[in-house]
Z-matrix of the N, CA and C atoms (Angstrom, degrees):
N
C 1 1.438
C 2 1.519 1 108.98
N 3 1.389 2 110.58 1 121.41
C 4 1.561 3 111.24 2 178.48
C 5 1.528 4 92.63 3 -69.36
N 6 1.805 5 104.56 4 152.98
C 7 1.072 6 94.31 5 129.91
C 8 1.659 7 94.19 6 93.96
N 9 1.102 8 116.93 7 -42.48
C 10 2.219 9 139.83 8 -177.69
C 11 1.856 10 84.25 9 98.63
N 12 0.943 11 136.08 10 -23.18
C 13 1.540 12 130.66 11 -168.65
C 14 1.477 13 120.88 12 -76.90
N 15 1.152 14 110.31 13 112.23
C 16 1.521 15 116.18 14 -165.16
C 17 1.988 16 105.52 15 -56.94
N 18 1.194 17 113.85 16 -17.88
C 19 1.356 18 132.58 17 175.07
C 20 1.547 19 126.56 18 -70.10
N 21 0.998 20 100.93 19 -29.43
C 22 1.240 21 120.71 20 -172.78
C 23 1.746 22 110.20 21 -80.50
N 24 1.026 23 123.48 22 -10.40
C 25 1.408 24 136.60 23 -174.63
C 26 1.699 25 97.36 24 -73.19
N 27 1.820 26 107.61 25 117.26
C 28 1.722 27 80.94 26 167.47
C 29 1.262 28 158.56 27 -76.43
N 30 1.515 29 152.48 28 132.63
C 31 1.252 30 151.65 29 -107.36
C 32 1.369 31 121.68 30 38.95
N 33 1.295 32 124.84 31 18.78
C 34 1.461 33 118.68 32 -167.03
C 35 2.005 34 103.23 33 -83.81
N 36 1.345 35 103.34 34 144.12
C 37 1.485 36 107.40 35 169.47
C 38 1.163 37 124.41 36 -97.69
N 39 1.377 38 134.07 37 156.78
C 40 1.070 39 109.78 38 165.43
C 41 1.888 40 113.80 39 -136.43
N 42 1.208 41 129.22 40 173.89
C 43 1.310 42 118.68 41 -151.32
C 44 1.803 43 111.40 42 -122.02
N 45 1.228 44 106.22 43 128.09
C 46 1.659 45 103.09 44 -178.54
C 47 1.760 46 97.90 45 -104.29
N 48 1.722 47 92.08 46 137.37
C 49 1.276 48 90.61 47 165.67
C 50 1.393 49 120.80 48 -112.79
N 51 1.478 50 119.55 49 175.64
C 52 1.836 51 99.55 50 -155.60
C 53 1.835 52 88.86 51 -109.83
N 54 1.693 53 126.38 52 4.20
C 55 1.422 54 114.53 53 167.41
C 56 1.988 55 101.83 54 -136.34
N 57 0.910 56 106.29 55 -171.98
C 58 1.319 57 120.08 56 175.31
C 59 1.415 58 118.74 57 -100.90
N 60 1.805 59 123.96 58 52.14
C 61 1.342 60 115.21 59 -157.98
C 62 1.695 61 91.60 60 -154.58
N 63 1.427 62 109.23 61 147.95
C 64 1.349 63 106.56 62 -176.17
C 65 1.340 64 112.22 63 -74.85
N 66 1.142 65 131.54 64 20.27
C 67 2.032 66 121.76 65 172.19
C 68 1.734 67 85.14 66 -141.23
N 69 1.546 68 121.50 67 32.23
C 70 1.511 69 112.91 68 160.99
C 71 1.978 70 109.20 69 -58.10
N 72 1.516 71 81.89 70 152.26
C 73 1.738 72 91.05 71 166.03
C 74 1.362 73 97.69 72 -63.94
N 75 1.739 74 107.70 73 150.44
C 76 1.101 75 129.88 74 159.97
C 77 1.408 76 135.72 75 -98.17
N 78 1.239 77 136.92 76 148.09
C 79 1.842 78 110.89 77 174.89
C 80 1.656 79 79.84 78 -160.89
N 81 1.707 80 99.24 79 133.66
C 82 1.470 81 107.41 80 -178.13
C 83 1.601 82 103.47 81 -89.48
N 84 1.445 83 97.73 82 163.03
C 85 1.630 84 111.20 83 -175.55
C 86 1.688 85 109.27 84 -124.54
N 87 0.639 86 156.46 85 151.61
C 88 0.981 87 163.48 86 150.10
C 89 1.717 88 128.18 87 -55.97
N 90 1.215 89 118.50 88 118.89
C 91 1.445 90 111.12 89 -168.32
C 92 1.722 91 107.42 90 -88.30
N 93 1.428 92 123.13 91 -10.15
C 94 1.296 93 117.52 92 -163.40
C 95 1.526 94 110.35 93 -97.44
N 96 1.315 95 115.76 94 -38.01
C 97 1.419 96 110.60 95 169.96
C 98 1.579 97 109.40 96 -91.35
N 99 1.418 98 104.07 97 144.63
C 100 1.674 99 114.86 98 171.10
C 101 1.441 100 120.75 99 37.93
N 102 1.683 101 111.71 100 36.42
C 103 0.893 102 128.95 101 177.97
C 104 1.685 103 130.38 102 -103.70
N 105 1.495 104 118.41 103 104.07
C 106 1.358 105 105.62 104 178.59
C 107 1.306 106 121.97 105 -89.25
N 108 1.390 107 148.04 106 125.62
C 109 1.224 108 139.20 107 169.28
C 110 1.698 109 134.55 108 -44.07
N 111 1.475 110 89.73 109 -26.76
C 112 1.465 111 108.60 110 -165.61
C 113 1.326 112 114.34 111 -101.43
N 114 1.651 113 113.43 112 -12.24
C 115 1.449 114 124.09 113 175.27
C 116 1.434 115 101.68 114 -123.51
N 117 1.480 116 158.05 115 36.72
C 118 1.167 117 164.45 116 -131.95
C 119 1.479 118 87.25 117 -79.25
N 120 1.725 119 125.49 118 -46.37
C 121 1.659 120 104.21 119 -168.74
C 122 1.738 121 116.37 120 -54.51
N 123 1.208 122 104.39 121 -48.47
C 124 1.971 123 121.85 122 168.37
C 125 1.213 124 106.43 123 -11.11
N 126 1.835 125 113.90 124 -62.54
C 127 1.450 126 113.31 125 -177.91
C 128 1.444 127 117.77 126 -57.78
N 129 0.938 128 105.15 127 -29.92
C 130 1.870 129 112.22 128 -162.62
C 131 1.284 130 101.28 129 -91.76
N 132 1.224 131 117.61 130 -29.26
C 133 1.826 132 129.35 131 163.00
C 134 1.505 133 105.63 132 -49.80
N 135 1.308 134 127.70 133 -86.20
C 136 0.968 135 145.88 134 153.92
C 137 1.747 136 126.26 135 -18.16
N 138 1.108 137 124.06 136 -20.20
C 139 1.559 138 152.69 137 148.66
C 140 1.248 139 119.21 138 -68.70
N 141 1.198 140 105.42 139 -49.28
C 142 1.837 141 108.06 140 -157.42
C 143 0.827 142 131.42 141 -43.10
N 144 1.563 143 131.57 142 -43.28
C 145 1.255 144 142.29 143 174.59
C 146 1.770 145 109.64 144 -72.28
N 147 1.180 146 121.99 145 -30.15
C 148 1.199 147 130.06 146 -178.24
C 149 1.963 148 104.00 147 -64.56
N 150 1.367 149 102.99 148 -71.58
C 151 1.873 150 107.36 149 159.26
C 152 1.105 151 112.42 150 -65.87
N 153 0.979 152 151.94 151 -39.36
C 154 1.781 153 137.29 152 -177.12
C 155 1.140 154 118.27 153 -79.63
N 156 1.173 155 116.79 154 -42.05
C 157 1.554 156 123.83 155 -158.21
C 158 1.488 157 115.85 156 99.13
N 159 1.650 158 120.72 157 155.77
C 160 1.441 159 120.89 158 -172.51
C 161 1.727 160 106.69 159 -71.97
N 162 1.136 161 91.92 160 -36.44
C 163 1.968 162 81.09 161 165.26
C 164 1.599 163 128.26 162 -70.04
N 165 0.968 164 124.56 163 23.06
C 166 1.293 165 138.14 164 169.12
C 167 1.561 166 123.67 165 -116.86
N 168 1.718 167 107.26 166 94.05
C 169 1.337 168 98.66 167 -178.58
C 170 1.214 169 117.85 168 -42.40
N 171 1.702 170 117.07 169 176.34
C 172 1.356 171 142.00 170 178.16
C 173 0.945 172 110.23 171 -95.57
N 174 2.187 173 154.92 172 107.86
C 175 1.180 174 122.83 173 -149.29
C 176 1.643 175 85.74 174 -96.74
N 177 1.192 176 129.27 175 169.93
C 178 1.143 177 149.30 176 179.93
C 179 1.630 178 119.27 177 -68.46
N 180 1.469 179 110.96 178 -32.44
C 181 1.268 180 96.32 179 168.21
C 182 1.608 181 100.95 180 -164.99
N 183 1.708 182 113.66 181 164.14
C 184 1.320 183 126.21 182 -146.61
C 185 1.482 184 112.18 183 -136.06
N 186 1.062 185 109.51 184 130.21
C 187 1.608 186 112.65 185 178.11
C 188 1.536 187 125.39 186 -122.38
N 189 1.364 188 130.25 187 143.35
C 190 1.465 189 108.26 188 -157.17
C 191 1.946 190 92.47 189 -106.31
N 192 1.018 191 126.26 190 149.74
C 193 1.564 192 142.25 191 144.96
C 194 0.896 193 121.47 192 -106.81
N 195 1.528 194 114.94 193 177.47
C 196 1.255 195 125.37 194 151.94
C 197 1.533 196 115.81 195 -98.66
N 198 1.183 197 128.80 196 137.51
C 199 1.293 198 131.81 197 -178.26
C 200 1.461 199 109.46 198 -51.54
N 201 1.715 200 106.55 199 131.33
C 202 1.412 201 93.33 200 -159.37
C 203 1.565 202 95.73 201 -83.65
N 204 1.312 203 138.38 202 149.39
C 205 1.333 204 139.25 203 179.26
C 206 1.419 205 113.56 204 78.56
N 207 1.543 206 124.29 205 122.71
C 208 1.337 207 134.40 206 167.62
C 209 1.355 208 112.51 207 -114.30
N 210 1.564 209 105.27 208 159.65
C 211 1.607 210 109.87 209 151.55
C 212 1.392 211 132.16 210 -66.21
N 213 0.841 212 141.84 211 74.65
C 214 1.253 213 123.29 212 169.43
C 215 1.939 214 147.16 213 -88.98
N 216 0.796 215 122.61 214 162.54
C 217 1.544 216 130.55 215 -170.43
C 218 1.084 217 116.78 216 -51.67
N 219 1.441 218 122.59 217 145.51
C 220 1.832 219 126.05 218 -167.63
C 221 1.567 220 98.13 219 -112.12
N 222 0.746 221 117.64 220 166.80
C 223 1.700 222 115.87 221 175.18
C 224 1.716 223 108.17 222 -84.61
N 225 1.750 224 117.61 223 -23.92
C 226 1.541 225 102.44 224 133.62
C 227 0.817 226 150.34 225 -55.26
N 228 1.535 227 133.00 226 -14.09
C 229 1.707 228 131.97 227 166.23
C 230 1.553 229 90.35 228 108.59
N 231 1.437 230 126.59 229 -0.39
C 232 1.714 231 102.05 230 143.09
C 233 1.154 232 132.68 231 -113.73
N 234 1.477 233 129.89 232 -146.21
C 235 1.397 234 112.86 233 172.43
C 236 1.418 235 115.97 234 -138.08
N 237 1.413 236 114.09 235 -179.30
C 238 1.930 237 128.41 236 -172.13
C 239 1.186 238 95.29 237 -142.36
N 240 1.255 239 107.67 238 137.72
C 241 1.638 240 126.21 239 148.88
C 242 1.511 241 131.61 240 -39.24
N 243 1.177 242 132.03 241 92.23
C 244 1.600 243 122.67 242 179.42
C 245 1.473 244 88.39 243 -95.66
N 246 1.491 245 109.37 244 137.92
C 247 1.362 246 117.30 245 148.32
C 248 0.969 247 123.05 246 -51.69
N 249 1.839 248 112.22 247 -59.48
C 250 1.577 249 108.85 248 -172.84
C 251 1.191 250 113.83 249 -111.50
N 252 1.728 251 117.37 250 63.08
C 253 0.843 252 115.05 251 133.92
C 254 1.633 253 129.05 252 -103.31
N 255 1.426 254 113.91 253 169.80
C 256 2.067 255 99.00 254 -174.73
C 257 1.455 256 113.81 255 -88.04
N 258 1.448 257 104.76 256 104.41
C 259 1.511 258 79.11 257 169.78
C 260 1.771 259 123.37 258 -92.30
N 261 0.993 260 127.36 259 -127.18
C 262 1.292 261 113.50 260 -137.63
C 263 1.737 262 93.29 261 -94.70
N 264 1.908 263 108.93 262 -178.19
C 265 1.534 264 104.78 263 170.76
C 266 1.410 265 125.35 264 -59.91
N 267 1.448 266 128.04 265 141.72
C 268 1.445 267 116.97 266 -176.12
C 269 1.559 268 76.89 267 -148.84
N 270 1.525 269 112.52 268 133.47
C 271 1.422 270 141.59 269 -160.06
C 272 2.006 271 86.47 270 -105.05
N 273 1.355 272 135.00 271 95.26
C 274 1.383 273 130.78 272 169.38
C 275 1.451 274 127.99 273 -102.98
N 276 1.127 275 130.88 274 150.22
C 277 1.427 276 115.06 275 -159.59
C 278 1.630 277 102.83 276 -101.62
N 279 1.286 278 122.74 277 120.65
C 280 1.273 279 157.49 278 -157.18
C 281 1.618 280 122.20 279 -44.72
N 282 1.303 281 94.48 280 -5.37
C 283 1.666 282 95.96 281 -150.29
C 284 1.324 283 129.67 282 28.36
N 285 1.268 284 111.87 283 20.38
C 286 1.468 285 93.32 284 -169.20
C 287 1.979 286 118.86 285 125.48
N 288 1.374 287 82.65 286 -53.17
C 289 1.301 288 110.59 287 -167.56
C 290 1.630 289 118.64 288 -60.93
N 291 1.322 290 153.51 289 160.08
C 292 1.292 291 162.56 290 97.12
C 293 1.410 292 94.14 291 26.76
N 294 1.393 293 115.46 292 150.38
C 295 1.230 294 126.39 293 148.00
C 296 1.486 295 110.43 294 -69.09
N 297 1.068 296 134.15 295 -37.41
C 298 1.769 297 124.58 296 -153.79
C 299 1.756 298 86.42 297 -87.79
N 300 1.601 299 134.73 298 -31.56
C 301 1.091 300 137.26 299 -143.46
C 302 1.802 301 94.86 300 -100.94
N 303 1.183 302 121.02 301 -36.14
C 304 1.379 303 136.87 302 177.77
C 305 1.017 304 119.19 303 -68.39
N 306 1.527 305 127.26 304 -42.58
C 307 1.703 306 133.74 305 161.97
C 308 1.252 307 119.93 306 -70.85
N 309 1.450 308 107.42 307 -37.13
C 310 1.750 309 111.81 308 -176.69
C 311 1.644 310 99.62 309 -76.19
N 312 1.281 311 115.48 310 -21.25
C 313 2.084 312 112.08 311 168.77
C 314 1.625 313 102.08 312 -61.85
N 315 1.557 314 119.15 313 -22.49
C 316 1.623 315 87.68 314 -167.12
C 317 2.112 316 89.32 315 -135.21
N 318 1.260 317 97.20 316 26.17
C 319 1.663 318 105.99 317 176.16
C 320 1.453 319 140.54 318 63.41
N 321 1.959 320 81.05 319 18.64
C 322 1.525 321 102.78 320 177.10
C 323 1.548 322 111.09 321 -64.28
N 324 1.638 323 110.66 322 -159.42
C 325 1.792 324 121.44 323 172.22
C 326 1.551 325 66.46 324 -145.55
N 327 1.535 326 94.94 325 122.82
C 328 1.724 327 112.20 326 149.24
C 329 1.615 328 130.11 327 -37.25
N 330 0.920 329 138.05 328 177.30
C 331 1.515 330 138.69 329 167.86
C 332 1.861 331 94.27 330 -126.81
N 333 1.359 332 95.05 331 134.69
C 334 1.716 333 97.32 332 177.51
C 335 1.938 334 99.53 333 -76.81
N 336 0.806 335 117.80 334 112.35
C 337 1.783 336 108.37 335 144.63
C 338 1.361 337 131.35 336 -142.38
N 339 1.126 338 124.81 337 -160.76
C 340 1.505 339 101.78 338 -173.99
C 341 1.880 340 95.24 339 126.15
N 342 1.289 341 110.28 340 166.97
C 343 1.445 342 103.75 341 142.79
C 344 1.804 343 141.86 342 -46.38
């Protein structure tokens, strides 16, 4: 990861979800246009109404994880579900909350950004 930012990788996407819950809807965003690394909720702000629809408030503020649980590889050449492993960035809307306090509600690992 350039940069420590899982975003920063080139062509990489990254994913807004429309609640704060580990089986939230997903809708990918794009990291290359109008994309800041360091404010990732902004983009998904700036989206929302476009993926949600106008009846779907805007929540006020956004925290990035890693999706808690990935697929990963079998030593046969397919794959299994680990819970705890990380899968990829998913941009979630904050309730309110801390980043460290907002991921640990749905058993993510935060993403550091910020200044």
């Amino acid at each position: 990861m350039a940069g420590g930012l899982p975003w920063n990788e080139h062509g990489r996407t990254a994913m807004c979800a429309r609640t704060l819950a580990r089986d939230a809807d997903l809708a990918e965003v794009s990291t290359t246009d109008d994309f800041d690394p360091r404010d990732p909720g902004a983009s998904c702000a700036r989206q929302w109404t476009h993926m949600w629809g106008p009846d779907s408030p805007v929540p006020t503020s956004f925290t990035a994880c890693y999706h808690p649980g990935a697929d990963v590889p079998d030593p046969d050449g397919g794959y299994h579900r680990d819970p705890h492993a990380p899968g990829g960035p998913v941009i979630y809307p904050a309730d309110g909350l801390p980043p460290t306090q907002a991921c640990a509600r749905i058993g993510a690992k935060p993403i550091p950004v910020g200044p």
